[in-house]
C-alpha positions as CSV (number, residue, x, y, z in Angstrom):
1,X,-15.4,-43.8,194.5
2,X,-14.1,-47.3,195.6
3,X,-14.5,-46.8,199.5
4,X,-17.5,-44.2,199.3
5,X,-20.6,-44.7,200.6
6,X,-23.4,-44.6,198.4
7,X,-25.3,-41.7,199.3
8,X,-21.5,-40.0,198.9
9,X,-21.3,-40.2,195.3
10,X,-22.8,-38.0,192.9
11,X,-25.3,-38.8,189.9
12,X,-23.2,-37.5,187.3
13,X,-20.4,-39.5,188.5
14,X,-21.7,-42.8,187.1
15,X,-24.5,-41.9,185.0
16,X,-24.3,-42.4,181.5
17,X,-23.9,-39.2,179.3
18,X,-23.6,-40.8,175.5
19,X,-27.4,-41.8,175.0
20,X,-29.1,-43.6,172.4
21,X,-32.0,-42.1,171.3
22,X,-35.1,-42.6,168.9
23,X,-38.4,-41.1,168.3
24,X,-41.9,-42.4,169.0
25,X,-42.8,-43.7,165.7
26,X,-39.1,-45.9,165.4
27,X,-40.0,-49.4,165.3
28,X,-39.3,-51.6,168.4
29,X,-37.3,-54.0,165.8
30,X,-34.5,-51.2,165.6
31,X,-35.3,-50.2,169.0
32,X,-33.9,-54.2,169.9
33,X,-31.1,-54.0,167.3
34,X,-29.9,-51.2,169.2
35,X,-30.0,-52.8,172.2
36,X,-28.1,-55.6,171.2
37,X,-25.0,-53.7,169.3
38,X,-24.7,-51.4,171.9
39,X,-25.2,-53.9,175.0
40,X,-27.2,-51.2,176.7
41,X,-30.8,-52.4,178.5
42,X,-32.8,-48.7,177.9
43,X,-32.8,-46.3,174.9
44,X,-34.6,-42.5,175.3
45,X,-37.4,-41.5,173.7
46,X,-37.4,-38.2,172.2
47,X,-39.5,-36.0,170.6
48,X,-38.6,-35.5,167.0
49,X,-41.7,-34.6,165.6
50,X,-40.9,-31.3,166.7
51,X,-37.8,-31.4,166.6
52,X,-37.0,-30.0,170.5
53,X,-35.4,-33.4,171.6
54,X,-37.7,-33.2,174.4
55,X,-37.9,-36.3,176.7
56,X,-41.2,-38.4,176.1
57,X,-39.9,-41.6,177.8
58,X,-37.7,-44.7,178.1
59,X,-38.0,-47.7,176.2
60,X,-36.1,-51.0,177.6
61,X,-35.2,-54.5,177.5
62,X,-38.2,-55.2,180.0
63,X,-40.7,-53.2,177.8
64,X,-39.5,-55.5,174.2
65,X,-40.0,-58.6,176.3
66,X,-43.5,-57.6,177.5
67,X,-44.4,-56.6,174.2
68,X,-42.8,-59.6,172.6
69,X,-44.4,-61.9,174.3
70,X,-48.0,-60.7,174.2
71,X,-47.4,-60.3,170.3
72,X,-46.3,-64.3,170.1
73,X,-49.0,-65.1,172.7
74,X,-51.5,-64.0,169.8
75,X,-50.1,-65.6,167.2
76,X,-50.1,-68.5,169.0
77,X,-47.0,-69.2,167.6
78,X,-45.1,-72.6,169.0
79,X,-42.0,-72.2,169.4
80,X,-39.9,-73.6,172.0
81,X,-37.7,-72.5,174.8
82,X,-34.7,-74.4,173.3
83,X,-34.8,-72.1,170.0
84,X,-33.9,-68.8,171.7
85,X,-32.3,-70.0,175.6
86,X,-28.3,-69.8,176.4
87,X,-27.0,-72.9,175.8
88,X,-23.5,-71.9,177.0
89,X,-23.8,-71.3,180.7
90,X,-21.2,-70.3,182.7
91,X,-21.5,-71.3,186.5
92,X,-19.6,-71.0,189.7
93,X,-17.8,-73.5,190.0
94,X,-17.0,-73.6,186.2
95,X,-15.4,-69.7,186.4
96,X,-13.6,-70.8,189.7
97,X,-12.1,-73.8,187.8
98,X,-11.4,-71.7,184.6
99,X,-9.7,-69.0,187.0
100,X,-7.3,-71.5,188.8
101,X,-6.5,-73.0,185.8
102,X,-5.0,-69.9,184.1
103,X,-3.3,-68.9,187.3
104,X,-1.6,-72.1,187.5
């Protein structure tokens, strides 16, 4: 794959084939716990009602932000950017410095 063009490599060469699924009634709390443990940005939704499996959609990260935020927009609730940022940024010129350091 390395010197391939795009358009040269096939879908099931780099798609993901271990998915994470829930159903449609799972609570978006799991649905974020999962998420997190499993460093993945998108879960499957599935039908299990019926039990087929059969797709029903895609939950992701950009979904639980949206939802979060318009859930904490009515509550009003004041919390601060400081209680939930990365504090422990890594830039540039701070991975440059830690990589010449250890080759050294």
């Amino acid at each position: 794959m390395a010197n391939r063009r795009l358009d040269q490599v096939a879908l099931n060469e780099v798609m993901s084939k271990d998915l994470i699924t829930v159903g449609e009634q799972v609570n978006l709390s799991i649905c974020a716990k999962l998420m997190l443990e499993n460093k993945i940005s998108s879960i499957i939704v599935v039908d299990d009602v019926n039990g087929n499996g059969d797709l029903k959609g895609i939950i992701t990260k950009s979904d639980l932000v949206n939802t979060y935020a318009k859930y904490y927009y009515r509550q009003k609730k004041k919390s601060s950017v400081e209680e939930y940022m990365t504090k422990e940024v890594l830039t540039v010129s701070d991975a440059t410095r830690s990589i010449t350091k250890k080759s050294i």
